[in-house]
TORKOL-4160 file (C-alpha; in steps of 0.2 Angstrom, whole numbers, padded with zeros to 4 digits, m for minus):
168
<pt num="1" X="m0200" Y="0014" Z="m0590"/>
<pt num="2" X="m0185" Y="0020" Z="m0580"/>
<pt num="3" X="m0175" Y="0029" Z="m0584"/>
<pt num="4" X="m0158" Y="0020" Z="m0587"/>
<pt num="5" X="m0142" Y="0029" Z="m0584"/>
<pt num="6" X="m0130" Y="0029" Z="m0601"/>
<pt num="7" X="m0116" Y="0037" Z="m0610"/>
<pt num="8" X="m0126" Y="0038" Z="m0624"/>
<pt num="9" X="m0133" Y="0053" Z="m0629"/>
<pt num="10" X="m0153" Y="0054" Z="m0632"/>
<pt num="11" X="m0154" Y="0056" Z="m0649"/>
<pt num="12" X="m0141" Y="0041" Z="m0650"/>
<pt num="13" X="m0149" Y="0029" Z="m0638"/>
<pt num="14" X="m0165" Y="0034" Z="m0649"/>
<pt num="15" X="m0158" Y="0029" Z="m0664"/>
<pt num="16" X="m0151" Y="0012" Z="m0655"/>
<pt num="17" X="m0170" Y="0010" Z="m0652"/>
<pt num="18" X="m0174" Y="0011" Z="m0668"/>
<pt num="19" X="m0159" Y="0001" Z="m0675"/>
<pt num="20" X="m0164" Y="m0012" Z="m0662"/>
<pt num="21" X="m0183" Y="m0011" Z="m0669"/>
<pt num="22" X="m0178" Y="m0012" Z="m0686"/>
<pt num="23" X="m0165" Y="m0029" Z="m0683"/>
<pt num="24" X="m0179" Y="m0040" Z="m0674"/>
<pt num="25" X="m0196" Y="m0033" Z="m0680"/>
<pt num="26" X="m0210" Y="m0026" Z="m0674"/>
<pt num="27" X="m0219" Y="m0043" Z="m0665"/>
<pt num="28" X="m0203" Y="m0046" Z="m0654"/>
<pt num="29" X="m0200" Y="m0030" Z="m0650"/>
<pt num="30" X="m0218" Y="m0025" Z="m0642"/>
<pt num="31" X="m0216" Y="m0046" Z="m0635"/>
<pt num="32" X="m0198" Y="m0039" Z="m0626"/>
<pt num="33" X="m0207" Y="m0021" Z="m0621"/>
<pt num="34" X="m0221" Y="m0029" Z="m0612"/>
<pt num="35" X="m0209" Y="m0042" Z="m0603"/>
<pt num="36" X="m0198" Y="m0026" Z="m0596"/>
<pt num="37" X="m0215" Y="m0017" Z="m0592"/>
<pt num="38" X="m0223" Y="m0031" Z="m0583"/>
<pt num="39" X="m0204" Y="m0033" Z="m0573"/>
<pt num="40" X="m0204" Y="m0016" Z="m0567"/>
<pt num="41" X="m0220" Y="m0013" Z="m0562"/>
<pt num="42" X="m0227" Y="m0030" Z="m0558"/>
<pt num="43" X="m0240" Y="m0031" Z="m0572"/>
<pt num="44" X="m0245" Y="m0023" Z="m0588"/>
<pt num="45" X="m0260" Y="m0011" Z="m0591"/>
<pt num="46" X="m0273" Y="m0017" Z="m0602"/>
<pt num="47" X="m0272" Y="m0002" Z="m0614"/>
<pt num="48" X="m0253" Y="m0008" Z="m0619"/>
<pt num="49" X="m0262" Y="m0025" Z="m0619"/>
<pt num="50" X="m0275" Y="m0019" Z="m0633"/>
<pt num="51" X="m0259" Y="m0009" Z="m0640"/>
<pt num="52" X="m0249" Y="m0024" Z="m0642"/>
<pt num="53" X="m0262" Y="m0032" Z="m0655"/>
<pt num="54" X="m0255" Y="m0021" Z="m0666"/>
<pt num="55" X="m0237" Y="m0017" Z="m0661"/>
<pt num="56" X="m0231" Y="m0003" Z="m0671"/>
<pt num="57" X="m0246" Y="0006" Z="m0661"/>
<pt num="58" X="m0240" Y="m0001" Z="m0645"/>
<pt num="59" X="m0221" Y="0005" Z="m0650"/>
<pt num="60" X="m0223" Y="0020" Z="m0656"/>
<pt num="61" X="m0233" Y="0024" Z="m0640"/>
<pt num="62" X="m0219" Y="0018" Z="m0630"/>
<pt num="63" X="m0206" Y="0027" Z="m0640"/>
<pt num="64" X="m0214" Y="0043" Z="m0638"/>
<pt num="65" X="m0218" Y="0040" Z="m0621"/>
<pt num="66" X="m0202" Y="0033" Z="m0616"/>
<pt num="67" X="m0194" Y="0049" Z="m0625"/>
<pt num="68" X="m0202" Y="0062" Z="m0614"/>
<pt num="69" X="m0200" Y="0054" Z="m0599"/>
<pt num="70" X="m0182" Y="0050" Z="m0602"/>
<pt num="71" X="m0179" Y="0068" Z="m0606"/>
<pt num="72" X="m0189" Y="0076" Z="m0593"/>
<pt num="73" X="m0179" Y="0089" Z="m0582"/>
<pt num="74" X="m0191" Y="0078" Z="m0567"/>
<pt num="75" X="m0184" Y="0066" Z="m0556"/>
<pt num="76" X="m0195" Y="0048" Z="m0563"/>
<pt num="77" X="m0205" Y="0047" Z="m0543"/>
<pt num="78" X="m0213" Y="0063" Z="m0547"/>
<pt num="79" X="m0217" Y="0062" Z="m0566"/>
<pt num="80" X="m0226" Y="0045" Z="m0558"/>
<pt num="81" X="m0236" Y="0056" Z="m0546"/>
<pt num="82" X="m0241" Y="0069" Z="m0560"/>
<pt num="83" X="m0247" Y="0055" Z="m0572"/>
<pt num="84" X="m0256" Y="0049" Z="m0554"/>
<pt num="85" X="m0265" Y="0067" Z="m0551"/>
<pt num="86" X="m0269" Y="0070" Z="m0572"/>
<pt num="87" X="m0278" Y="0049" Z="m0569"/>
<pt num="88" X="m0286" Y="0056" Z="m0553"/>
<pt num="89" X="m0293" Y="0072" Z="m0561"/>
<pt num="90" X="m0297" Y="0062" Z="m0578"/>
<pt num="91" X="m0307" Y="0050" Z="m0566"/>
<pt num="92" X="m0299" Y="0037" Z="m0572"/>
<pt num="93" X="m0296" Y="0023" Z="m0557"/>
<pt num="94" X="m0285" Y="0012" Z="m0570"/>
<pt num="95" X="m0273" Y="0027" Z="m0573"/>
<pt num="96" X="m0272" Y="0033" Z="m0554"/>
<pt num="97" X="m0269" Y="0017" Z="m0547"/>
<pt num="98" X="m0257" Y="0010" Z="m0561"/>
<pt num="99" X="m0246" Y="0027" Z="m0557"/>
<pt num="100" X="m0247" Y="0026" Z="m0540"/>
<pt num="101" X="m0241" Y="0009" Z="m0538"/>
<pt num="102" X="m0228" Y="0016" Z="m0551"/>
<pt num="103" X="m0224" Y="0030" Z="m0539"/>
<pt num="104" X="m0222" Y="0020" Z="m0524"/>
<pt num="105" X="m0210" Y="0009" Z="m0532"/>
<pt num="106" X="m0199" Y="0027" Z="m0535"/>
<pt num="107" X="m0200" Y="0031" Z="m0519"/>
<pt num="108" X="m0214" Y="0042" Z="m0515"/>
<pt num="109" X="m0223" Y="0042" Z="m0498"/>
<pt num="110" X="m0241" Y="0039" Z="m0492"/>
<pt num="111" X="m0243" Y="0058" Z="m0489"/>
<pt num="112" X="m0233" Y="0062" Z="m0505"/>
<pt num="113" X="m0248" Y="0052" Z="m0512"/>
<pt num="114" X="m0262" Y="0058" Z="m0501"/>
<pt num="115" X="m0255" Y="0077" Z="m0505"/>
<pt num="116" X="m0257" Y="0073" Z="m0524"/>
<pt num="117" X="m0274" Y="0067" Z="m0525"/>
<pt num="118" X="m0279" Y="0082" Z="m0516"/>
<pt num="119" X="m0273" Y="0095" Z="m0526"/>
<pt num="120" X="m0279" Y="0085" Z="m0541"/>
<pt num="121" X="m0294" Y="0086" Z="m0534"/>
<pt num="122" X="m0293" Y="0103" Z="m0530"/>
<pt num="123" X="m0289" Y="0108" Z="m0548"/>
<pt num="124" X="m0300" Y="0098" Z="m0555"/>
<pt num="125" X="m0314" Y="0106" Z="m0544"/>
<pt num="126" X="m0309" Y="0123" Z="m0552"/>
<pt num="127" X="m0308" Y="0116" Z="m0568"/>
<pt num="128" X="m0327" Y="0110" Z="m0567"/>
<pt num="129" X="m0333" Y="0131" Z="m0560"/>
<pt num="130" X="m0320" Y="0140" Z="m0571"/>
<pt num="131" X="m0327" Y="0129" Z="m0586"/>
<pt num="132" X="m0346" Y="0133" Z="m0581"/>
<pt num="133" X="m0344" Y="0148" Z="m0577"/>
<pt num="134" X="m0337" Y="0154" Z="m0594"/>
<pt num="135" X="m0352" Y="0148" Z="m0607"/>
<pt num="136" X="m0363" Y="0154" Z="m0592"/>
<pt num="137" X="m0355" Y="0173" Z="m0597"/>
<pt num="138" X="m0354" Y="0170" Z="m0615"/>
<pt num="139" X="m0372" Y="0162" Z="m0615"/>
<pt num="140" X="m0382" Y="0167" Z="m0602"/>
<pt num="141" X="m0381" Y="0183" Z="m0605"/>
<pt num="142" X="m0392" Y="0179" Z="m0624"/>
<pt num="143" X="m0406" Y="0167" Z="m0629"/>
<pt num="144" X="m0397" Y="0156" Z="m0639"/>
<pt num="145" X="m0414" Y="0148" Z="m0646"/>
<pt num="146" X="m0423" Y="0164" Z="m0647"/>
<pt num="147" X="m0407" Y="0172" Z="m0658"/>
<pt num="148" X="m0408" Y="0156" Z="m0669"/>
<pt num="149" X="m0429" Y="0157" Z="m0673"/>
<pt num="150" X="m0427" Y="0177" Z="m0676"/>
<pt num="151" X="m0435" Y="0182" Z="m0658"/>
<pt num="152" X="m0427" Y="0197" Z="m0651"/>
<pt num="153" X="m0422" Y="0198" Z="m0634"/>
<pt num="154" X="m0426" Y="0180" Z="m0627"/>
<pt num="155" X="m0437" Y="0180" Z="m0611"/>
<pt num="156" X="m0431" Y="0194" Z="m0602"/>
<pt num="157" X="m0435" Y="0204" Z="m0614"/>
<pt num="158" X="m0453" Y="0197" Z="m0617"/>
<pt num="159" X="m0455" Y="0199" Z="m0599"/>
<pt num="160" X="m0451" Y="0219" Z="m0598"/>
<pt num="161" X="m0462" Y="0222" Z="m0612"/>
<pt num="162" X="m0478" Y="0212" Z="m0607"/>
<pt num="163" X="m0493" Y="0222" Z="m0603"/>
<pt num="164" X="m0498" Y="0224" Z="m0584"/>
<pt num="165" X="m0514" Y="0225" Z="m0577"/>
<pt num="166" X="m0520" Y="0240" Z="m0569"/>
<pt num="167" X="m0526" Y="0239" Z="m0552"/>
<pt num="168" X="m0542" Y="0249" Z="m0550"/>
C-alpha cells in the first residue's frame, strides 16, 4: 500500500489500525484490505487471496508489511523496484511482475526497470558462484564419504599410494 501522508505519528496511526481492527473484526477488515489492494494496484495477488481464508494471517502480514514500508527512509517507486529485483532473483514471475506493475504505477521508467532486472540478475549470478564455490573449499578439499566409512585420505590419496608397474 501507499504510503499515506498524516499528522499522525507511526506508532499512533499503528495503534489506529489496531483500534480499527479491533472495532469491526478480523473478516471485514481483510474484506476492506483486499478492496484497497485490488484499487491501487488493479488486482490482488493470489498469495493475499489464500491469506485472506484466514484473516488474522492475511492482517498480520499486511500490518507488518505495511509497517516497514511505511517507515522506510525509501521513496514507495523504488521499494517497489527492490521487491521487483528480490522476485526476479527468487525466480519468481508472480513477485517480479506484481512489483513491476506496482513500480510503474510510482513512477518508474522502462529503463528504471530494464536496469533493475539486470543487476538482479547480476547478483543473483554471484550468488549462485560465490555459494558453489564455498562447499567446493570446504568440501572438495576432503572425501566426505571416505571420512564417514573410516577411509583415510579419499581418492587422492589411494591414488599416490597405489603400486606402479615397473617398466622393463
Amino acid at each position: 500500500m501507499a504510503k499515506k501522508v498524516s499528522a499522525l505519528s507511526t506508532k499512533d496511526q499503528f495503534e489506529e489500525k489496531l483500534a480499527h481492527i479491533v472495532e469491526i473484526g478480523a473478516e471485514r477488515t481483510a474484506e476492506e484490505w483486499m478492496q484497497d489492494i485490488e484499487q491501487e494496484y488493479g488486482r490482488v495477488p493470489l498469495v493475499f487471496k489464500r491469506m485472506g481464508e484466514r484473516p488474522e494471517v492475511l492482517i498480520s502480514h499486511l500490518l507488518y508489511k505495511g509497517t516497514v514500508a511505511q517507515t522506510s527512509p525509501l521513496d514507495p517507486k523504488y521499494v517497489e523496484l527492490i521487491s521487483m529485483a528480490v522476485g526476479a532473483a527468487l525466480k519468481c514471475p508472480h513477485c517480479t511482475g506484481y512489483h513491476m506493475q506496482a513500480a510503474i504505477r510510482m513512477g518508474a521508467t522502462r529503463e528504471e526497470i530494464l536496469e533493475v532486472i539486470l543487476l538482479s540478475g547480476m547478483i543473483s549470478n554471484s550468488s549462485v558462484l560465490a555459494n558453489a564455490y564455498r562447499i567446493i573449499d570446504e568440501k572438495l578439499e576432503r572425501c566426505v564419504p571416505c571420512e564417514t566409512k573410516g577411509v583415510r585420505g579419499g581418492k587422492a590419496a589411494a591414488r599416490k599410494k597405489a603400486p606402479t608397474k615397473k617398466r622393463t
